[in-house]
N, C-alpha and C positions, 0 to 999 in steps of 0.2 A: 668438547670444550666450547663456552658460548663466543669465545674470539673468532673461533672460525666459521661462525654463521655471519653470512654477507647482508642478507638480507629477512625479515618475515614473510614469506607468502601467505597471499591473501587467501581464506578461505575458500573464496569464489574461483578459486586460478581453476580449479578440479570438476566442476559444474556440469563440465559436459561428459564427463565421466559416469557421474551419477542416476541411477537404475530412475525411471520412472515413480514408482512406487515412492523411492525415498525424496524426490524433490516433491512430491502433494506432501509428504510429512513433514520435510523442512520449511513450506513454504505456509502452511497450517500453523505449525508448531511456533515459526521464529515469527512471519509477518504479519499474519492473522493477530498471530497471538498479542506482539506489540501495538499494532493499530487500534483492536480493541479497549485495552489498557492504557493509549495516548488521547484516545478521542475523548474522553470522559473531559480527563486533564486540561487538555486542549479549550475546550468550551468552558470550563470552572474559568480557566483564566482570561478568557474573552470575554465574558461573563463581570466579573469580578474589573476589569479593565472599564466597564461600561459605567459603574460604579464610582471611579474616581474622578473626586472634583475637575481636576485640569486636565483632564482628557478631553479632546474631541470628540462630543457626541457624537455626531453625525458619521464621523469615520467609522469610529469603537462600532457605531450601532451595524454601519454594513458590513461590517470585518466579522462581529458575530452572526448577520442573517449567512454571510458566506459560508461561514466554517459550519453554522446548521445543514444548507445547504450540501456540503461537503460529505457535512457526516452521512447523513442520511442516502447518499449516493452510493458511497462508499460503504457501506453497512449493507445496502442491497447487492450491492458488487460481493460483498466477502459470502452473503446469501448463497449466490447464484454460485461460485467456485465450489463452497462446501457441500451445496445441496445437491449440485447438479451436475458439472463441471467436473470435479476431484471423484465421485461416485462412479461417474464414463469409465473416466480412465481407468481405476480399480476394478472395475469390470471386463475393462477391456487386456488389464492384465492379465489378471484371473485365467481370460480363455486363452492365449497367447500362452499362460505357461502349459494351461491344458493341453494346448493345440486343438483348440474350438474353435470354432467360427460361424456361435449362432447368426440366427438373424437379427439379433440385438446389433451387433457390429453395424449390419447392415444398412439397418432402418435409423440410423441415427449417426448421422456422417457427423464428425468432429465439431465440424466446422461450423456445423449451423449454433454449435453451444458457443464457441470459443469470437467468432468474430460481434456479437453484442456485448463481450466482455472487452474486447478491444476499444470498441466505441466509449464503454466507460470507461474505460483506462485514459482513453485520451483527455476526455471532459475531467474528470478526477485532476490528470496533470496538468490541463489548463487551469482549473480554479485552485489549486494551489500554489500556483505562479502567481494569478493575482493577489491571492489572499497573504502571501509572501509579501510583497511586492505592499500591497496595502498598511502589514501588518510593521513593516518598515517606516513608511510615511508616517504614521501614527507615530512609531519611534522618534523619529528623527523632526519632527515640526512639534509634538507637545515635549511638557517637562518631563523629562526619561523615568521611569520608578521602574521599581523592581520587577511588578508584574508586567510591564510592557517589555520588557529585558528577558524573563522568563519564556514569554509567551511567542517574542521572536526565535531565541534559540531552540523553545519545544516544536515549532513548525520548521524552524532547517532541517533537524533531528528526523522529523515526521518526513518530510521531502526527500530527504536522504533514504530513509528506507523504502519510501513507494518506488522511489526511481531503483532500488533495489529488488525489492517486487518485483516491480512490473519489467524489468530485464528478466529474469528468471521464469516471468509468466511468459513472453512473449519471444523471447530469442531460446528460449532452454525449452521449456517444459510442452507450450504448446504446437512447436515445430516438431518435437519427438514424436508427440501424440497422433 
């Protein structure tokens, strides 16, 4: 009976539960998946933003050299996870169910993949603080339209999930590994 649900638990409550294996597949599948699919978005309306009369050029203009910036960071970061990063680990499952322990394991400590990815993680959450933080000012000092309304909630939306991510990269996924 739904009366006597107190509360919904959040998805994430379970996280540290979850097998190795399946956090590179959820973290692929859900935030990969979305970043790719918002970045495009993202820039169309930073873009398209740049375009209207009463906007702030000069803002608009560094709001989208950022979010270029951004992207492109971040597209090398999802690079490096999927190419290199997510591969390890699968690997290093692999022998772990086997009960192997080539020299793969060996010659290639975790760490030396995962703390250049921390690095971007952290630049990533800095420039999209400012670009936040910018994409606001633009709101708030020109005349509001839809696209600038748009464009602010798709970068909360977008903030929300990195900070999503990147807890699941770096509290979950890469201290197991």
């Amino acid at each position: 009976d739904l009366s006597e649900v107190d509360i919904v638990k959040d998805v994430f409550e379970d996280y540290n539960k979850w097998s190795l294996d399946f956090l590179v597949i959820y973290i692929e599948n859900t935030h990969h998946t979305y970043i790719k699919k918002s970045l495009p978005a993202i820039l169309k309306l930073s873009k398209k933003l740049n375009e209207i009369e009463d906007v702030n050029r000069e803002e608009s203009s560094r709001l989208h050299e950022m979010l270029i910036k951004m992207n492109d960071i971040i597209l090398d970061h999802l690079e490096e996870e999927e190419g290199t990063l997510f591969p390890h680990i699968k690997k290093l499952i692999t022998n772990l169910k086997d009960d192997n322990q080539p020299e793969y394991i060996h010659n290639i400590k975790i760490e030396h993949l995962i703390n250049p990815l921390k690095d971007q993680r952290d630049l990533i959450a800095h420039l999209i603080k400012e670009i936040i933080s910018l994409s606001k000012a633009c709101y708030a000092f020109d005349t509001p339209n839809e696209t600038s309304k748009k464009l602010c909630l798709k970068l909360q939306e977008f903030e929300l999930d990195l900070q999503r991510h990147f807890h699941l990269d770096n509290n979950i996924l890469e201290p197991k590994a």
